[in-house]
VMD Tcl script that draws the C-alpha trace (Angstrom):
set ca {
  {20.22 33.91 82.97}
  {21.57 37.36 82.55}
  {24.25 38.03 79.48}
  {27.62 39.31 80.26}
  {29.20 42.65 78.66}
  {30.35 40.80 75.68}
  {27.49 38.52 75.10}
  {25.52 41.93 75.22}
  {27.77 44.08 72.83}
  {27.25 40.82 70.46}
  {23.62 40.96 71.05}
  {23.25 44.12 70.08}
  {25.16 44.08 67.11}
  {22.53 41.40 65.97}
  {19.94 43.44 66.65}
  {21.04 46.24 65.01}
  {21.63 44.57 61.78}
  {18.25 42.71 62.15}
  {16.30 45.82 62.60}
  {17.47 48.04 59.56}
  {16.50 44.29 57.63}
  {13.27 45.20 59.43}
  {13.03 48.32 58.49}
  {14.27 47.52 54.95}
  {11.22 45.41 54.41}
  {9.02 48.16 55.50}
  {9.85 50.81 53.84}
  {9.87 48.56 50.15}
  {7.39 45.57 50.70}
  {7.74 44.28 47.27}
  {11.18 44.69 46.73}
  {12.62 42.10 48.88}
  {11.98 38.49 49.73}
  {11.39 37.61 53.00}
  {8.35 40.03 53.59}
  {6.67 37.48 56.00}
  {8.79 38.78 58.83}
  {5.70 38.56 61.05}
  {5.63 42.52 61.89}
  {9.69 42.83 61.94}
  {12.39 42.03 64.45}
  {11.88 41.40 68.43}
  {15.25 41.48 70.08}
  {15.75 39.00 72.82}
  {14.29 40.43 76.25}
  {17.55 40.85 78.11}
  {18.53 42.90 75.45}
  {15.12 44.88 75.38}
  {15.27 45.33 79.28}
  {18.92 46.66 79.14}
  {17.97 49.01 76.71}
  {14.75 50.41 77.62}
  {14.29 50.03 81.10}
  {17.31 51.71 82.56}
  {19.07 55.01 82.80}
  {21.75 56.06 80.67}
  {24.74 56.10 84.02}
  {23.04 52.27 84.71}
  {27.19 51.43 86.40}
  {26.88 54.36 89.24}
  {24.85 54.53 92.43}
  {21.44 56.16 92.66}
  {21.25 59.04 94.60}
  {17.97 59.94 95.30}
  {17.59 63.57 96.08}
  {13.95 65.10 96.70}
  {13.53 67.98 94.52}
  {13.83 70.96 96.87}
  {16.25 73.37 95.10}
  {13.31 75.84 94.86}
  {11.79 75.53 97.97}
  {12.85 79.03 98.96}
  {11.93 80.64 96.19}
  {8.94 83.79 96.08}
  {7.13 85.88 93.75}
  {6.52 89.06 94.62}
  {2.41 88.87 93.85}
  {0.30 85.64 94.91}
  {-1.38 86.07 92.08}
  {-0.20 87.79 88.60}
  {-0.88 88.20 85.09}
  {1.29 86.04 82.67}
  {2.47 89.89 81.61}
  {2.98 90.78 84.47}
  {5.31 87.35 85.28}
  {7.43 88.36 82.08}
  {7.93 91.70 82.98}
  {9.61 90.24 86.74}
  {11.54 87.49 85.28}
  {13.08 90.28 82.78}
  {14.10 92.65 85.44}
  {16.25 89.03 87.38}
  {17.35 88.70 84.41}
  {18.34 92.54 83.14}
  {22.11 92.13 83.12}
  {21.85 89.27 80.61}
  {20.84 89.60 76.66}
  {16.78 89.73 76.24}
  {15.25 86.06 75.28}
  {15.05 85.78 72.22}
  {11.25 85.77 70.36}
  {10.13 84.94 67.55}
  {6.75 86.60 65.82}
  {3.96 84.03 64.49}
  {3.10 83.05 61.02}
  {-0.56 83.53 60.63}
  {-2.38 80.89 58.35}
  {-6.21 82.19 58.57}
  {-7.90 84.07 61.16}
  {-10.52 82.15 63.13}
  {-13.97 81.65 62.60}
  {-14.78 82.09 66.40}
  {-12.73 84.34 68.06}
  {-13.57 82.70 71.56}
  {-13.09 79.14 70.35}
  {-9.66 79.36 70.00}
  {-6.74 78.55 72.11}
  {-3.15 78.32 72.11}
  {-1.39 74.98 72.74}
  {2.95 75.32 73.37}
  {4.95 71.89 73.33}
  {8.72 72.78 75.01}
  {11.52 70.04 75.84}
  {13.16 72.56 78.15}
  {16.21 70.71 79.20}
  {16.88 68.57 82.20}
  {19.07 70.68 84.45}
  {21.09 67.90 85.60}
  {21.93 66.52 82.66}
  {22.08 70.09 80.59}
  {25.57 70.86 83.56}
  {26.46 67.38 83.90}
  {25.89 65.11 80.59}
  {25.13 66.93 77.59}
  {28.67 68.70 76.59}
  {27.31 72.17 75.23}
  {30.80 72.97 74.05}
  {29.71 77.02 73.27}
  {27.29 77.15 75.88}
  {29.24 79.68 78.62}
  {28.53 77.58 82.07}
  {27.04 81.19 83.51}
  {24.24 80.44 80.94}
  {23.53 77.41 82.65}
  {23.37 78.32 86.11}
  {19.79 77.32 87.84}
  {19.42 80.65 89.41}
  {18.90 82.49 86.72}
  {18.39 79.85 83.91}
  {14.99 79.14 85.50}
  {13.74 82.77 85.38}
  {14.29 82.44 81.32}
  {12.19 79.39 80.63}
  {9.26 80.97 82.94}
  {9.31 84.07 80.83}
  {9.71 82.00 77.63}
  {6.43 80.24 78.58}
  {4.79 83.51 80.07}
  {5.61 85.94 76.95}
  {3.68 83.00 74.43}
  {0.89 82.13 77.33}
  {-0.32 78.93 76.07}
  {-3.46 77.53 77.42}
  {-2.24 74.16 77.11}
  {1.32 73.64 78.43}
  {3.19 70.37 77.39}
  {7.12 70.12 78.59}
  {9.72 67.01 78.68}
  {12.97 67.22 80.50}
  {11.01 68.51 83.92}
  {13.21 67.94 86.88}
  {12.27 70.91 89.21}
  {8.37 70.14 88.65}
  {7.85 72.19 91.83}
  {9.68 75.65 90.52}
  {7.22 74.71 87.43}
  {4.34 74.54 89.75}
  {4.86 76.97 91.77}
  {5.85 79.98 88.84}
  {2.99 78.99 86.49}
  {0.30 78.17 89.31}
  {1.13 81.98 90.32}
  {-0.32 83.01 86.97}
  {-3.21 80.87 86.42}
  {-1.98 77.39 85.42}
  {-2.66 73.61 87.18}
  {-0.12 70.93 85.91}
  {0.72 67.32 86.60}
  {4.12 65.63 86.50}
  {4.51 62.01 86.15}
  {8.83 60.91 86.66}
  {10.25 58.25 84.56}
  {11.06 55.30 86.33}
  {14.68 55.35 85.73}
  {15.51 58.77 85.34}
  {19.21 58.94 84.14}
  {19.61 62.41 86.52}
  {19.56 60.27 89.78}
  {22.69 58.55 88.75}
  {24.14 62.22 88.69}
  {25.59 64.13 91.69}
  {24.10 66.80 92.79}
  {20.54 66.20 91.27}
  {17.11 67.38 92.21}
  {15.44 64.22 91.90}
  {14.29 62.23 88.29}
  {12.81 64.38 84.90}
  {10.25 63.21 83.72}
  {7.19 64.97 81.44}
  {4.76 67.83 82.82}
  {1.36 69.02 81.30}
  {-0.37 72.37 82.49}
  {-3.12 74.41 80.97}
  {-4.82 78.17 82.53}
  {-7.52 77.18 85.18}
  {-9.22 80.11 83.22}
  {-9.54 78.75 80.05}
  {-9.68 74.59 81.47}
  {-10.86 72.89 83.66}
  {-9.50 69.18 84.56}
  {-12.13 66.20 84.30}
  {-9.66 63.77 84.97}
  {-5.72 62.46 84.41}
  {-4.25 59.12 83.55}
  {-0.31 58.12 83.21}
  {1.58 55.24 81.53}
  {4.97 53.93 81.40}
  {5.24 53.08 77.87}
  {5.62 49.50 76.61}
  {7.99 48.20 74.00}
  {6.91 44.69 72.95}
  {5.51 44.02 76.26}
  {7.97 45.30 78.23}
  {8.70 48.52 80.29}
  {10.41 51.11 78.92}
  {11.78 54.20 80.58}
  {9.29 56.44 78.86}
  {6.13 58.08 80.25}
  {3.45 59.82 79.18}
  {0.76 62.29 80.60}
  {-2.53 62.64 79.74}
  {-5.13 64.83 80.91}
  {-8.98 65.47 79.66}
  {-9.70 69.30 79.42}
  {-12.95 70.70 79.41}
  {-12.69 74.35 77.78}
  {-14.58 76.13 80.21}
  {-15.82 78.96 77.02}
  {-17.43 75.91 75.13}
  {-17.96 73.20 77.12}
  {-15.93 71.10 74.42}
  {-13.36 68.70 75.88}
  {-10.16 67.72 74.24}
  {-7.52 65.06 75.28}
  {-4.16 66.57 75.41}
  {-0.76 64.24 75.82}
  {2.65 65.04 76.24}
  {5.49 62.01 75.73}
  {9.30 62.05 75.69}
  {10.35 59.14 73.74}
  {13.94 57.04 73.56}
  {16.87 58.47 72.42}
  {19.44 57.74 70.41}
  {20.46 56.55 66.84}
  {20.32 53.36 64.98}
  {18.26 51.27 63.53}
  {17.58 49.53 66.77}
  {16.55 52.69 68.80}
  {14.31 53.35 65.60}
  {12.19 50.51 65.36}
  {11.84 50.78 69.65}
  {10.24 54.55 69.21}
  {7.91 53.16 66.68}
  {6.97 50.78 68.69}
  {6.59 53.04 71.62}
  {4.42 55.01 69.16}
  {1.95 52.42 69.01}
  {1.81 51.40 72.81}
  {1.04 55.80 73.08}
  {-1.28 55.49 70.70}
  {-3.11 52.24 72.69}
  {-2.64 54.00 75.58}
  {-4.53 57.51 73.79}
  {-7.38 55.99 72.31}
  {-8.47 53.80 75.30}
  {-8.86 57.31 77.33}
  {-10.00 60.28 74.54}
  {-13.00 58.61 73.51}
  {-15.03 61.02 70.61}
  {-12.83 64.14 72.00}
  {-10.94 66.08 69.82}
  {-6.72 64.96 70.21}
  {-3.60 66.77 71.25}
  {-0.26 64.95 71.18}
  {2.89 66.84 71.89}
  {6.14 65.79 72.27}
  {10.20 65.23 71.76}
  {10.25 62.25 69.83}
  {13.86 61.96 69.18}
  {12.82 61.01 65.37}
  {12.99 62.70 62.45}
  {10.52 63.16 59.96}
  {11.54 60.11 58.06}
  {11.20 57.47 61.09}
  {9.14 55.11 61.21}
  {7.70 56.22 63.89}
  {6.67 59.62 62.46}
  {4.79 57.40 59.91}
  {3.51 55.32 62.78}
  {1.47 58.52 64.58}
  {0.60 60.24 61.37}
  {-0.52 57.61 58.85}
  {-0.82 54.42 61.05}
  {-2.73 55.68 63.74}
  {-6.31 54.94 65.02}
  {-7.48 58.12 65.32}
  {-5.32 59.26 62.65}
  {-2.88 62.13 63.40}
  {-1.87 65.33 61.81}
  {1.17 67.88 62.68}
  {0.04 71.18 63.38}
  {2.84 72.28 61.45}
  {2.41 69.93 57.99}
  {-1.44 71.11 58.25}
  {-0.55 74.78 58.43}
  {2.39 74.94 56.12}
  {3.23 71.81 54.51}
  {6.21 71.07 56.34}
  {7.72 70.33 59.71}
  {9.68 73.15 61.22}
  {13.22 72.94 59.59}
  {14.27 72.13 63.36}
  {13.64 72.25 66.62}
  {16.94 71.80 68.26}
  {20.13 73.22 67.18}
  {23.22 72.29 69.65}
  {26.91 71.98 69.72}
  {27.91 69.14 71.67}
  {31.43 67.45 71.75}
  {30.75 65.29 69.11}
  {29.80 67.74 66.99}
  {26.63 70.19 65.85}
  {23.35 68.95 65.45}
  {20.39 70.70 63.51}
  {17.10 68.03 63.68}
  {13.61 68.01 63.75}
  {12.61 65.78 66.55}
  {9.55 67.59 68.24}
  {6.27 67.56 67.09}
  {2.32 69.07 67.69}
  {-0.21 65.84 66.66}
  {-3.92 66.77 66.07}
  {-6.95 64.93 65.57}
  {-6.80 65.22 62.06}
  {-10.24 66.39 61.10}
  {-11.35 68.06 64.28}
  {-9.11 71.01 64.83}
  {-8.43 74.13 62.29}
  {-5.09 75.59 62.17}
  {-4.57 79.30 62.50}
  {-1.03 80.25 63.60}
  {2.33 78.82 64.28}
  {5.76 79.85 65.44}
  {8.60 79.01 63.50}
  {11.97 78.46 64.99}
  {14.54 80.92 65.62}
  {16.62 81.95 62.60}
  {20.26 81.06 62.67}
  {21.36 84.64 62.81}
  {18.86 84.59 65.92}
  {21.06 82.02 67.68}
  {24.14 83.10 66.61}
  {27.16 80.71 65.92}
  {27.13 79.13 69.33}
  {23.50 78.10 69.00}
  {21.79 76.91 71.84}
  {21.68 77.16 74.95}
  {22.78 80.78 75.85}
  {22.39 83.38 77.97}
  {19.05 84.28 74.87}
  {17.76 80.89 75.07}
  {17.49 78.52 78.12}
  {16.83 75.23 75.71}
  {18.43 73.12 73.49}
  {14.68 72.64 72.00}
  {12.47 75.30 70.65}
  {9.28 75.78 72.03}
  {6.88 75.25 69.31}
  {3.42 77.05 69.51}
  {0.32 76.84 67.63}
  {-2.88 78.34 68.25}
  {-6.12 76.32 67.27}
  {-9.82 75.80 67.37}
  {-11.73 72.69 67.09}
  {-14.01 72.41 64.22}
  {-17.56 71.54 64.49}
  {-18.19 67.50 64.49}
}
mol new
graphics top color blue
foreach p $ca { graphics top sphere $p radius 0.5 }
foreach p [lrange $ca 0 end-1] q [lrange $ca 1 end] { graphics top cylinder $p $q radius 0.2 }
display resetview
């Protein structure tokens, strides 16, 4: 028996108010009766399934376009340096303002040179739902345009050169593939399974997340995917995983990227925590003994539950890159104006194996003078996310 619109709207209202009582009870066991909630609220599985398991345009047709928009594109080398890939995307792009960089803050220098490597983690936008859904109100639509918005992101990525390469939002894997396997890098895509861009005209297929790392540092020993579970059911959030082997010291590490759900409330809260733990399931049944990467948009601040979740619940436990490194998170990692309003969060993250990996740099986020009072994107900056980079090494077992 499915529920109606109103029987759903009254559903969720339930929910909602269950769920902070939930999270209530969490957050101050010994405060409140009722503590023997049984490991918090469920909501009925209609409900579940019409929030997890479809897109966000779930009244419109699907229109299932291949993704082809960069089928035409060339480089002018086969094969070039990530420098050398900078330099050519800054020369498409020489009528518009330089990308803006940032310089790293060094924590220590590290003990082996050769041991370490750099790791970026980059929502970098959907490109049908950056034109068609998200509202950037200061965002000039030139700024937007695929043509040249693409050449920015590839010189974003080839001006830090990570070794491992984790992005969300990726719905022109192929331009992805075809830029970064021109200077060195393998990747794998895996689409979520109700992608809100095919409800959108004029798409190039579903996003989904991407992970790629430099053939010349890595080599790949094997990858595994996973729609992510939310109390047993499907949710419309994947995640990649992929062992590396570094090809210097024969160590291998298990890298992940996720995008998890959306949204606000106390509802949409206690789903990303609980799509926290079905990653984490997922994780440990694949990495074994090896060393952990988890990267991310986890639409969550800081004071989720979820963030608790990876970082003090977790089996193997969980670090940020950024907490080990400086004590904090990054004060954000997206700073937009939208039509309803600006928004300055933290919502993406860098999870380590807690005691396996040493800390040696990170890049903070652009200043605000950087972005200037229209924030991002612009014609500087082709995200509404900041890539965050940190470079690593894995300490002896």
């Amino acid at each position: 028996m499915t529920m109606n619109l109103s029987e759903l709207r009254e559903s969720m209202a339930v929910a909602e108010q269950l769920a902070k009582q939930s999270i209530i009870r969490r957050q101050h066991p010994d405060e409140l009766l009722g503590t023997d909630d049984k490991g918090g609220y469920i909501p009925p599985k209609q409900l579940l399934l019409y929030i997890v398991r479809m897109g966000s345009f779930t009244s419109a047709p699907k229109i299932l376009n291949p993704d082809s928009a960069d089928d035409a594109l060339t480089f002018p080398e086969e094969s070039m340096t990530p420098a050398e890939m900078e330099s050519y995307c800054r020369q498409q792009l020489s009528e518009l303002p330089p990308l803006l960089t940032r310089e790293f803050t060094v924590i220590e220098q590290p003990a082996d040179a050769d041991s370490q490597f750099r790791i970026m983690q980059w929502n970098t936008l959907s490109q049908t739902l950056g034109v068609h859904n998200d509202n950037f109100t200061e965002c000039p639509s030139a700024a937007l345009d695929w043509e040249t918005r693409r050449y920015r992101l590839i010189e974003e990525i080839s001006h830090y050169a990570p070794d491992v390469l984790c992005l969300q939002e990726v719905d022109h894997f192929k331009f992805f593939q075809k830029a970064l396997g021109t200077i060195g890098y393998s990747g794998v895509f895996f689409e979520k399974p109700d992608s809100p861009c095919i409800y959108i005209k004029g798409n190039n297929g579903p996003d989904g997340c991407a992970l790629f790392f430099r053939n010349e540092r890595f080599e790949l020993v094997r990858t595994e995917t996973r729609v992510i579970e939310v109390w047993k059911v499907q949710s419309n959030q994947v995640v990649v995983l992929a062992i590396l082997r570094d090809r210097r010291t024969g160590h291998e590490v298990c890298a992940v990227t996720t995008h998890l759900k959306a949204r606000s409330g106390a509802l949409l809260s206690a789903i990303r925590s609980e799509q926290g733990k079905d990653l984490l399931s997922f994780v440990s049944s694949h990495a074994g003994n090896r060393p952990i990467i988890v990267c991310g948009d986890f639409n969550a601040e800081p004071s989720e539950p979820v963030y608790a979740t990876l970082t003090q619940d977790s089996d193997p436990e969980l670090s940020s890159a950024y907490v080990q490194a400086t004590g904090a998170e990054a004060d954000y990692t997206t700073w937009k104006i939208r039509g309803s309003g600006e928004v300055c969060q933290t919502l993406d993250y860098v999870f380590l194996s807690s005691s396996r990996f040493s800390v040696e740099s990170i890049l903070p986020p652009p200043t605000e003078q950087q972005l200037g009072e229209a924030r991002a994107p612009s014609f500087a900056y082709p995200s509404d996310h900041f890539s965050l980079v940190t470079d690593v090494s894995i300490l002896p077992s």
